[in-house]
N, C-alpha and C positions, 0 to 999 in steps of 0.2 A: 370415538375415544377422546377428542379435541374437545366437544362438547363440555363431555363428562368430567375431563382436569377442570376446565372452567365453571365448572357448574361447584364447584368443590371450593376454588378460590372465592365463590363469588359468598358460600355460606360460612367458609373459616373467616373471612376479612369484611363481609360486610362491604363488597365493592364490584359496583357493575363495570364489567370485563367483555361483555357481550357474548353471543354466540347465536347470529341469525337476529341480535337487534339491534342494527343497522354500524355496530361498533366490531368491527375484525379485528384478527389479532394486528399489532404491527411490526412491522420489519425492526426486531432490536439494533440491527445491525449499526444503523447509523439513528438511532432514535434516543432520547434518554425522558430524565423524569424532571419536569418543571412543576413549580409549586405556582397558582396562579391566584393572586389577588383582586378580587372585585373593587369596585369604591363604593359602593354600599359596604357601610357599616356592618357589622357580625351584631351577633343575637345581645351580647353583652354587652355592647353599647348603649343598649336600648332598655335591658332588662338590669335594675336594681337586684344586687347579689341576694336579697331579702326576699324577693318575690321569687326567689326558687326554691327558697323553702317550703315555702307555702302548698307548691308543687309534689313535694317526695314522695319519693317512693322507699318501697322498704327496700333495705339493701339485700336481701337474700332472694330479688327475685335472677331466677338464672337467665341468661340469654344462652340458650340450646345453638351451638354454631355445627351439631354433628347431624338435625334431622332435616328432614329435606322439604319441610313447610315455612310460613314465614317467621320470626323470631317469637320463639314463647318462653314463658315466664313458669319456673316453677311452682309459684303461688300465685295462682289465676286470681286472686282477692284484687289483686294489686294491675293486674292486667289494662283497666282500663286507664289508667294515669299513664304505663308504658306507653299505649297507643296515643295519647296525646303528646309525647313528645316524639314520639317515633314520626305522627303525623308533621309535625313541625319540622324536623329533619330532613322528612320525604320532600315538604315542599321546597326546600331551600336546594336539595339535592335536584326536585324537578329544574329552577332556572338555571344552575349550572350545566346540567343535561342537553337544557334549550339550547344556550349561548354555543356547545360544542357544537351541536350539530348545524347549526347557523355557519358556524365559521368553516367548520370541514366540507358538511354536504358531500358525505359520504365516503370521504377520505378515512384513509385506517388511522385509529387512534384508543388509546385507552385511558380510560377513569381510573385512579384508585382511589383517592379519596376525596368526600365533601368535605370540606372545613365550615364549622358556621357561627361557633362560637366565640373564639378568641381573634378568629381569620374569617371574614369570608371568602372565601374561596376554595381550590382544588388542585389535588395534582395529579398529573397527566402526564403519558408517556406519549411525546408526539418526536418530530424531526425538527432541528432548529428551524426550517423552515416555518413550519407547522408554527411552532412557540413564535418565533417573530408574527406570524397572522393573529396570533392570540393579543401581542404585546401590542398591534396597532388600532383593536377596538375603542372604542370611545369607553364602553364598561367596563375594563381592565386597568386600574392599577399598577401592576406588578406583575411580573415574571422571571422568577429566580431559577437557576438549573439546581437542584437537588446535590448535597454533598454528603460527604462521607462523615461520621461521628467513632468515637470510642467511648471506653469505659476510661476514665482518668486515674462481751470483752467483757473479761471477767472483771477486769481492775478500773475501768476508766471512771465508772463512776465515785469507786470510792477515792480516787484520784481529782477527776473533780469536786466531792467535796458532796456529792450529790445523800445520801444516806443520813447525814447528820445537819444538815444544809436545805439545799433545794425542794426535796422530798419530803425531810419534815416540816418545812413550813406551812406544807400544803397538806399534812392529813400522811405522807407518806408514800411509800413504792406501791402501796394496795390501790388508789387514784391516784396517782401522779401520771397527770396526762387525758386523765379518763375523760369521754368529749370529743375530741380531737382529731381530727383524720389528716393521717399521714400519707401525699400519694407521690410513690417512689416510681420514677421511668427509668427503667434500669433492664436487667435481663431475665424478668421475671423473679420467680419464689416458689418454693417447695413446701406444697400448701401440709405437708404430710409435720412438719419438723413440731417440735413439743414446743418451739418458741413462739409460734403460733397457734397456740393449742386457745380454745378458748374458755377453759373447764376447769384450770389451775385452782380456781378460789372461789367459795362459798358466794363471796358476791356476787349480785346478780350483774352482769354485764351488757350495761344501756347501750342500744346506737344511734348518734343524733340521727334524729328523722328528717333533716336536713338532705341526707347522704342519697344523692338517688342511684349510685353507678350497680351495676351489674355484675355477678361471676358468670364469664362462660364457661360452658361444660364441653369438654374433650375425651377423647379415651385418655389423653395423658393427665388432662386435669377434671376426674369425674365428678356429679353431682355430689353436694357435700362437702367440696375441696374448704369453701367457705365458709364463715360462723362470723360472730359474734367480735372477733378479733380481727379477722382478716375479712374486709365487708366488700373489699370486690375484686376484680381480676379479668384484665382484658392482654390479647398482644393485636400487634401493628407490625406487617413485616411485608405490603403489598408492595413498596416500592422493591426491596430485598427481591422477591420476587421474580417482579417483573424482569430484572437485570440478567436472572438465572442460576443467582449464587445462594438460594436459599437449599438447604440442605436438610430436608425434613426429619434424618434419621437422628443428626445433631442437635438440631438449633427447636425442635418440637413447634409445630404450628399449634399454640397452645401458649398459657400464662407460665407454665410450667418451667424452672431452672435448668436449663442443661448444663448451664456456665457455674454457677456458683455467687457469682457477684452480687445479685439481684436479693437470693437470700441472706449473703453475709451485711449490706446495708440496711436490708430491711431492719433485721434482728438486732444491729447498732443502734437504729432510730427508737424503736420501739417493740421489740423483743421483748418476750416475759423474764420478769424476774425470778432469781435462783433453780435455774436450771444447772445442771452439773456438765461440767466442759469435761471429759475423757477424751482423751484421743490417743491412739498405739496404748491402750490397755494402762494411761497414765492420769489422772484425776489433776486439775488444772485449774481447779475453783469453780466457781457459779458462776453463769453470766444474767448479765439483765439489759433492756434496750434503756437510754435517756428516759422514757417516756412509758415504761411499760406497761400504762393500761389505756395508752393511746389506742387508735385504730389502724389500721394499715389497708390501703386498698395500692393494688400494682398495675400498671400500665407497662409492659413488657414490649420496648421498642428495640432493643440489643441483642445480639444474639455471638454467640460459640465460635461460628467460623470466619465470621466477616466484620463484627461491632455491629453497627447502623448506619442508617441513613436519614436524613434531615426533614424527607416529607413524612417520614416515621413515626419520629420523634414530636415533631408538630403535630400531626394526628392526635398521639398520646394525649399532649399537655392539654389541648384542645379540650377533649374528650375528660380529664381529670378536674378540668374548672367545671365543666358545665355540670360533673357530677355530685360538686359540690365538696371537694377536698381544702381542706384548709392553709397546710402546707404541701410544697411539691421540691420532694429532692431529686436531685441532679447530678449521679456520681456522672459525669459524662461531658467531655468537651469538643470539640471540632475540631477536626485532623489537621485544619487550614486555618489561617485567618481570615476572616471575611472580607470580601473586597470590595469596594465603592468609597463613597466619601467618608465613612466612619464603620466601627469596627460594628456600634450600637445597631446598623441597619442589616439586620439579615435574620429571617425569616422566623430563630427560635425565639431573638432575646424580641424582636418585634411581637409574639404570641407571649412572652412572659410579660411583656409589659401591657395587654389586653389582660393578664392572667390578674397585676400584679392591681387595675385599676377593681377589680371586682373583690379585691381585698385578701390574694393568695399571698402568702409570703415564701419566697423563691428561694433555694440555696442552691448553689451549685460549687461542684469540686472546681479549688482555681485551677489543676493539670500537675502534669507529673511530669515536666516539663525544664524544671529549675535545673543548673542554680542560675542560668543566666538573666541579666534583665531584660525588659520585657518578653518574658516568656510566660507571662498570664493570658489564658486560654477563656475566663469569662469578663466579659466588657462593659457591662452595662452599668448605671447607680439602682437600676432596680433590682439588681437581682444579687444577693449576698454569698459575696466567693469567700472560700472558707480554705485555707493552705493545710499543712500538714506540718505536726509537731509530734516529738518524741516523748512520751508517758514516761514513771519512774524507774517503771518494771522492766527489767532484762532479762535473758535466758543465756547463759553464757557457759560452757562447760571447758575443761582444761585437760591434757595429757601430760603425764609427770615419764620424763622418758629415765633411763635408768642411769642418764649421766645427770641427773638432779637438774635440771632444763624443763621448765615447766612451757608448753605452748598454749592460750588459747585459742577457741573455738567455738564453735556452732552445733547446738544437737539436741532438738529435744530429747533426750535420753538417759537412761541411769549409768551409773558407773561401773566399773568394776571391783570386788570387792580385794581384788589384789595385784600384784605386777603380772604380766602374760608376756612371753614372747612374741616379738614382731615376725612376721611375715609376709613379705609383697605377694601378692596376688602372680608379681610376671616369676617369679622365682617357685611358683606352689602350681604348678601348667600339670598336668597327665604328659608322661611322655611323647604321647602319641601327637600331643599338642602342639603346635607348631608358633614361637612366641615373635612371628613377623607380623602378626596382626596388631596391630599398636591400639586398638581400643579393645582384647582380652582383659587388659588390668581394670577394664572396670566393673570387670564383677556382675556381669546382668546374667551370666549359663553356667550357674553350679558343675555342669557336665564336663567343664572344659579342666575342671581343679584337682587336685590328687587331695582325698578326702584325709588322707592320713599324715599328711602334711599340713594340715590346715585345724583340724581335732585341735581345740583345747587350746588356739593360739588367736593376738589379733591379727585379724586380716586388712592389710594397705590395699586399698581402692583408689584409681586415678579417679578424682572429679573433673571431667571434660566439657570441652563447648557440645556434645549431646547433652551434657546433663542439662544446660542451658534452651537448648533448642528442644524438651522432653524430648528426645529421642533416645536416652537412655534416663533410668529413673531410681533415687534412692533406693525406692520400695524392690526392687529387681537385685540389689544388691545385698541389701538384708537377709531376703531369702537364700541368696547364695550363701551366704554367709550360716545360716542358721540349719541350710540343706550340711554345711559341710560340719557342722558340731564347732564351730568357731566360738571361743571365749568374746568378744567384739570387733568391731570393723570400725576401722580409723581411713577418709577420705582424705588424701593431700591434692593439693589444688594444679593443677596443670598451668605451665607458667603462662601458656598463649591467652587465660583468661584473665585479663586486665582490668582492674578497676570494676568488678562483679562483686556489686554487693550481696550475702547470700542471705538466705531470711531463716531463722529457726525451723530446722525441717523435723516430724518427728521419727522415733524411732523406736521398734519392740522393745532392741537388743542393745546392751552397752556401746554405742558410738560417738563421732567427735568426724565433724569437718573443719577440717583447716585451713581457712578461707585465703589465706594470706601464702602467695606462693614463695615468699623469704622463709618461710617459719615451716612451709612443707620440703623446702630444700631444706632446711639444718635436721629436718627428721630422717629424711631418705641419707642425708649424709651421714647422720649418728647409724644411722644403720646397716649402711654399706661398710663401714670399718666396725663390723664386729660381727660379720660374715666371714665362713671360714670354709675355702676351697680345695679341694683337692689338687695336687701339685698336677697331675698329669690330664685329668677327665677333667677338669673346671667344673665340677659338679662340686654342688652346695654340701658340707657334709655337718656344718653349724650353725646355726641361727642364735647368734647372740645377744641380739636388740634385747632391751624389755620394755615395759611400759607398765603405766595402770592412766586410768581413764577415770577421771572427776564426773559426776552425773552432770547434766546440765536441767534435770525436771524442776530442781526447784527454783525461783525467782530469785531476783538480786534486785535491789531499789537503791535508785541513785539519786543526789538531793541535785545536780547537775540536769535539771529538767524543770520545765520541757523545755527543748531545744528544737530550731526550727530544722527540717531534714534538709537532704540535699535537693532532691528531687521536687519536692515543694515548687511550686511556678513561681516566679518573683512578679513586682512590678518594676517603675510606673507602668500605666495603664497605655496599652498601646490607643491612640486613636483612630489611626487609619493602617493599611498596608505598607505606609512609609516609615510605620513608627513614630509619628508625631505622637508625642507624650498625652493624653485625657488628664484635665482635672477634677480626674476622679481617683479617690484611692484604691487600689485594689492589691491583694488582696485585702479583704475587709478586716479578717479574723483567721485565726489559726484554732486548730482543733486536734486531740490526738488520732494521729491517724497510720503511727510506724508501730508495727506489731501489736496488730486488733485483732482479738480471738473474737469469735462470733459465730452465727449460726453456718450451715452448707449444707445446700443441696444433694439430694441422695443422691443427683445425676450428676453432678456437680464437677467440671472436667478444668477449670481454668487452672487449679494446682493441683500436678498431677501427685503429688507427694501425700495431698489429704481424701484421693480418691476414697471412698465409701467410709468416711470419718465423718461425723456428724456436726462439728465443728471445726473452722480452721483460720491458721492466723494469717492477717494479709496486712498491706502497707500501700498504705498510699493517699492521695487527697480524697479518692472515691469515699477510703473509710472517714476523712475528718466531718465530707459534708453533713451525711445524716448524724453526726452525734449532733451538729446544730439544728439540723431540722427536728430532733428531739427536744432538746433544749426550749427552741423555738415553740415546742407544742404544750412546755410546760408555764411558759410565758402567757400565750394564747389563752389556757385554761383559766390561769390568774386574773387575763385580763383581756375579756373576749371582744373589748369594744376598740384593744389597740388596732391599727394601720400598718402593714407592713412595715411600713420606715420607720414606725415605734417599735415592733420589736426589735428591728436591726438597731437600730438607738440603744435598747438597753443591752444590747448584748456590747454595744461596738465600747460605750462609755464608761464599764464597770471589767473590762478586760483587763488582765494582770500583766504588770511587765517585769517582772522579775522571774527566778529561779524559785526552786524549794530553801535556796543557800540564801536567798535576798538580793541575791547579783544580778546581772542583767540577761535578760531571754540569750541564749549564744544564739547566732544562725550557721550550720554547714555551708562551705564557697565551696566545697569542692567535689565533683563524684566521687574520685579514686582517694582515701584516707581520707573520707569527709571528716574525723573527729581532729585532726592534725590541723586542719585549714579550717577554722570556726573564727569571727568575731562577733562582737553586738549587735543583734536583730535591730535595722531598720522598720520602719513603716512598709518598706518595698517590699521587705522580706516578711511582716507577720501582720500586717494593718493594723489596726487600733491595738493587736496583742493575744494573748492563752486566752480564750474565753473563760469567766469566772460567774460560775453556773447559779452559785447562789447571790452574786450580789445584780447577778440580773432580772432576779422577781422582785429586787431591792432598787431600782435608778435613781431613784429619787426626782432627776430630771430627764427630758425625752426631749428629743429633735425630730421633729413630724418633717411628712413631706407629704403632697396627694398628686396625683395622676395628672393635673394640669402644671404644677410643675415640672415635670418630668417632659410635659410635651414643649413649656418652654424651653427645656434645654438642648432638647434634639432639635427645637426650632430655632436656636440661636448658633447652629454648624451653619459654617458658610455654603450656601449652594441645597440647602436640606429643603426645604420647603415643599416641592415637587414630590422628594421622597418620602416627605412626615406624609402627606397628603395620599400615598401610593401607598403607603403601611395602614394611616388611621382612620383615611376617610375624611379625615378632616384640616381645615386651612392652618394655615400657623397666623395665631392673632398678635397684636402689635407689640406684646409682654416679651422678648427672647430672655437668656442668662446662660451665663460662662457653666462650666461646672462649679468653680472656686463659690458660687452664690447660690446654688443649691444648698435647703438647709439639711446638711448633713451632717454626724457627727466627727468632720475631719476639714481641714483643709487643702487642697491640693494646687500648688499655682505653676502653672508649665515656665512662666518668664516674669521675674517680677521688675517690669520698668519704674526703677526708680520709689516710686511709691503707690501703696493700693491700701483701701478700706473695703472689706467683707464683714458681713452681718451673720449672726445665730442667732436665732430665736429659741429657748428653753421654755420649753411648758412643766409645770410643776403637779405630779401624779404622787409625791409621798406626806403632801400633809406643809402646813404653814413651818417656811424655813426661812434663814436668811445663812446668805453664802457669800464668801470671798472669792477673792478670784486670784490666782497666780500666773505666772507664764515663761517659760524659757523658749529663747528665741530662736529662729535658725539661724546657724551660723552665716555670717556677711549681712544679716539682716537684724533690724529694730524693731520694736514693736511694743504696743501698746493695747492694751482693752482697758475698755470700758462700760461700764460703771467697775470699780473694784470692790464694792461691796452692794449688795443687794438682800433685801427682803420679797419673799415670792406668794403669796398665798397658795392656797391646794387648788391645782387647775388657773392657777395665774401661769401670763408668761411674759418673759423678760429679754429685752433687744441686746445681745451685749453685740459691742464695736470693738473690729479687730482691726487696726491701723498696722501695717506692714511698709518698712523703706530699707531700699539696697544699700548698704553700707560699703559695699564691697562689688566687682565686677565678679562674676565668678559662674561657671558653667558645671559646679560638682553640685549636685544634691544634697540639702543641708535639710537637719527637720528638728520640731520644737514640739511645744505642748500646752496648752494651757488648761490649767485645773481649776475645777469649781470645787468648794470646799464646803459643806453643809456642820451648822449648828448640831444637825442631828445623826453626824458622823457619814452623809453621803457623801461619797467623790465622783465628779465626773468629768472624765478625761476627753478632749477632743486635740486630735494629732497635726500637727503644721507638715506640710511638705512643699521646698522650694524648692524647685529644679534649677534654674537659670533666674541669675541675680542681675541685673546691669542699673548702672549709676548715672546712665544719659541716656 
């Protein structure tokens, strides 16, 4: 029977596990998963991004991971180009194979995966013992212990601007995007949802032949899952595994959503347009993705009960360059901060940045983490962290009680078309009911209620720390409510739940939660005095509360946006596990990402509240990153010969800093009444600013950067050399540089002694300009660029000089701006951040 589990893992994942070849299982007990780095270079060192073109395959051939032969391909036309990269794999697969059994010699140990592309190398479930024998080879590199990972709309585009803007510049929402492939590692997708339908429009639907990745087929994700939209579909979940925390009934060994996540990012990236958002039987607009006639292919590294894990996820990303993905979104950050000499050196941003020299351009969620500083969760300059920002659209509903006391609330739901009497739930028991159970008031067993009691009136529901922990659930109280012929259900918040933000839940039946446990005490207290007891039995013999209940389905829009949230991860950049500051900004850019309707999984169990709804709204940095990674697809389309760090350039330099009022971005300081504790969005807090969708197919100028500088910079950490060398393969050459000299479009200076000069180079992609130059400075600091006026030709580029001196000693973080100003109405912004000012 041992055999036979292993012979099952070994066709779902694609990893030799052994069984009688020469590979046993190993003692988990004391063993875990290390991720192991050769110094021979990966396949893409070697191979120009261009000559895998050449290579493709069509995207609809399937890899079969359910028959018990070796991997076939649903259209055998195609078959013999699989086998040439299969064959290539095999080989890279046999010297890793080699080198284990050199080192073990028959000692128990397990493979789960080759790395060859971004990584060469492997991860292995050995004993530290074991991984120290690996660590002393002369052919090793690296050996990192495996870590844990997490996960981190109808309106947003026309919010950004996209419909009249971005879309029509290009032809519109019918190609906007088209081209493009988007590959999402997240928690899978629900190949089944209409947002990836690929049938929507007359047009025919190309797929670059570039693409070579794969769908496997599953019972959960059957032949067919795939088209034209969605071109491929893998998961990675050997290491999950091996540990013993993989839960097949949950987490689906398969591409398949159990979570939800994985579908609601997809369908924000590039989900089809005008789909109809219903949910609890309430019509909620259209949605459409940034990008929707993008491509989507999924790498499903996360999972339902546990999140991920880090040889996982590397697998994934791996596996999404080599397949030929354009961009790769990231809702997803590490549970930890990475430890060594800088935060840049560990295992994923080291495979983004193999990813990012072959020409992928990276997003990833900054975390959800905020408001505190450094609590930004992605580190690297290659890879583009994207916070989270609040859109203009609210859902807000109110209860007008009958002493004229209006409370707001929370509800997707309609209203009541008149005043009802109140009713607590602990006061409406069955006799028979015994009211010492203190969680009865929340309404999850119609059985326990006196129905005649409850007919035709609202019912008070306590919302508890179950409701929090899903142990109890809206949807369970509804029913009770609707089993008892109740007029609506009003939720007041239990005081033990502090500083709980709650999210727009929805609802069949006229309701309202009252998040706010001040404004649920003055409810329960209006309604305690106008209760009327019998003098002798204390029995209830009046109910004289009233109410009526404001819908909350329809929107509200506020020119007070976007605003950066709470939760958003701030910066500076951490550098290492001491917190020494990077001069790097991060986050990069903010995106809307608090209350994003979007697509969900049929299985889709992360909000229990939008269980078997087909869309649902959620909040967080996960949602801000892929609306960049769309964005970015619509860039790409535009301008398919940009560099990574050109598209991050036009998005970072054309970002808005203002409100819809003209005022300045606010940022939330605080969990508990984040709108109470707001000031002016820093750099820390939003990086360059709102992304602004359309003036980023417009930059007019771009800040390049290529992959050899990037390695000066990780070569210019003290003490790195050893490690660039253990990650790249390759020496660090005599060129180092700070981050502050990377040409990016910001500056970041952890300590400015006294006086510095930093250089930007601007290339010019909109045509013959000439531009000024402005600059306000940070505070305790002076400063100067130069030239102030400049003329650029189209694809000319210009050196300007940023002289920086400390006026002031000063240890607070102060930031500035300098503006380039075009003839032909371009601006672009590049952001100053001083950390520590000293004058000697």
């Amino acid at each position: 029977m041992e055999c036979i589990v292993k012979l099952v893992v070994v066709l779902v994942f694609g990893v030799l596990i052994g069984c009688g070849w020469g590979q046993e299982r190993t003692d988990t007990s004391s063993a875990g998963v290390y991720m192991v780095t050769l110094k021979q270079a990966p396949a893409a060192f070697y191979k120009h991004r261009s000559s895998r073109v050449k290579k493709a395959i069509h995207p609809f051939g399937i890899l079969d991971s359910t028959s018990g032969g070796a991997n076939t391909l649903e259209n055998p036309s195609y078959s013999n180009v699989t086998k040439k990269g299969h064959h290539f794999r095999s080989r890279i697969a046999r010297v890793h194979d080699s080198l284990l059994r050199r080192v073990f010699k028959g000692e128990k140990y397990m493979k789960l995966y080759s790395y060859h592309y971004l990584i060469n190398g492997f991860a292995v479930l050995v004993t530290p013992k074991q991984a120290q024998k690996l660590s002393d080879r002369k052919e090793v590199a690296n050996v990192v212990s495996d870590y844990s990972v997490r996960t981190a709309t109808t309106h947003t585009p026309q919010f950004l601007g996209l419909p009249q803007g971005a879309w029509r510049q290009e032809g519109g929402y019918k190609t906007a995007g088209e081209g493009v492939v988007i590959g999402l590692v997240d928690t899978g997708i629900d190949p089944t949802h209409i947002s990836f339908a690929d049938n929507l429009s007359a047009n025919i639907y190309p797929v670059p032949a570039r693409f070579t990745g794969v769908c496997e087929v599953t019972r959960d994700f059957p032949s067919g899952s795939c088209n034209r939209k969605l071109v491929g579909a893998r998961h990675f979940a050997a290491s999950a595994i091996t540990r013993g925390i993989f839960n097949a009934s949950q987490d689906y060994a398969s591409p398949f959503d159990g979570d939800g996540h994985g579908t609601h990012t997809a369908s924000i990236a590039a989900g089809n347009h005008g789909i109809p958002v219903v949910v609890a039987g309430h019509h909620f607009g259209n949605a459409s993705g940034m990008a929707p006639r993008a491509h989507i292919a999924v790498y499903k590294a996360l999972y339902k009960s546990f999140g991920g894990f880090a040889a996982d996820v590397v697998a994934a990303i791996d596996q999404a360059a080599q397949d030929g993905v354009d961009v790769i979104s990231l809702s997803i950050t590490p549970n930890r901060r990475p430890p060594g000499i800088a935060t840049f050196f560990n295992p994923i941003d080291m495979a983004l940045l193999s990813a990012y020299k072959t020409g992928i351009f990276v997003v990833q969620a900054a975390g959800n983490t905020g408001p505190s500083p450094k609590s930004v969760s992605s580190f690297s300059p290659w890879i583009f962290t994207v916070g989270a920002a609040a859109h203009d659209r609210k859902y807000s509903n109110s209860i007008l009680l009958g002493s004229n006391i209006t409370i707001t609330g929370v509800g997707l739901a309609p209203g009541t078309d008149d005043s009802y009497t109140l009713i607590s739930a602990t006061d409406a028991l069955n006799d028979s009911e015994t009211p010492a159970d203190e969680y009865v008031n929340e309404c999850q067993d119609s059985s326990s209620f006196n129905h005649t009691i409850v007919k035709g009136n609202l019912l008070i529901c306590s919302y508890s720390i179950k409701f929090v922990l899903g142990q109890s659930t809206i949807s369970n109280a509804i029913e009770t409510a609707r089993n008892l012929s109740a007029a609506g259900i009003v939720f007041t918040m239990d005081p033990f739940i502090i500083g709980f933000q709650l999210n727009p839940v929805p609802m069949s039946l006229p309701g309202i939660i009252i998040p706010s446990a001040n404004d649920s005490k003055i409810l329960l207290e209006y309604y305690d005095s106008l209760l009327k007891r019998d003098v002798i039995s204390k029995k209830i013999i009046k109910f004289g509360a009233v109410a009526c209940i404001a819908g909350g389905v329809e929107a509200n829009f506020s020119n007070s946006a976007p605003k950066i949230m709470y939760y958003s991860a701030r910066g500076p950049d951490p550098e290492d596990n001491f917190l020494q500051d990077a001069e790097i900004l991060k986050p990069n850019l903010v995106a809307p990402g608090n209350f994003i309707w979007a697509a969900w999984s049929s299985g889709g169990t992360e909000s229990v509240e939008f269980l078997g709804e087909d869309f649902a709204m959620m909040s967080g940095t996960s949602m801000a990153a892929p609306h960049i990674a769309g964005l970015a697809a619509l860039i790409k389309q535009k301008f398919p010969y940009f560099s990574p760090s050109a598209i991050g350039s036009a998005l970072s330099t054309t970002a808005s800093l203002h409100d819809k009022d003209g005022g300045p971005i606010m940022a939330q300081r605080a969990y508990a009444n984040p709108d109470l504790n707001q000031s002016p969005a820093t750099p820390f807090d939003m990086g360059s600013g709102f992304v602004n969708a359309t003036a980023a197919l417009d930059p007019g100028l771009i800040l390049d950067l290529g992959y050899e500088d990037y390695m000066s910079f990780i070569c210019g950490i003290n003490g790195s050399d050893p490690v660039v060398l253990n990650y790249t393969g390759s020496n660090c050459g005599p060129t180092k540089v700070n981050g502050a000299d990377l040409n990016m479009p910001s500056i970041t200076i952890t300590n400015l002694n006294w006086t510095r000069t930093v250089q930007r180079t601007v290339t010019n992609i909109g045509g013959n300009e000439s531009y000024s130059v402005g600059w306000s400075a940070p505070y305790g600091v002076s400063m100067k660029v130069t030239p102030t006026h400049f003329y650029i030709p189209n694809g000319g580029k210009q050196v300007l000089n940023v002289l920086l001196n400390a006026t002031t000693n000063s240890s607070v973080a102060s930031f500035g701006r300098i503006g380039l100003f075009g003839d032909k109405s371009h601006v672009v912004n590049i952001h100053l951040s001083v950390i520590v000012k000293n004058r000697v």
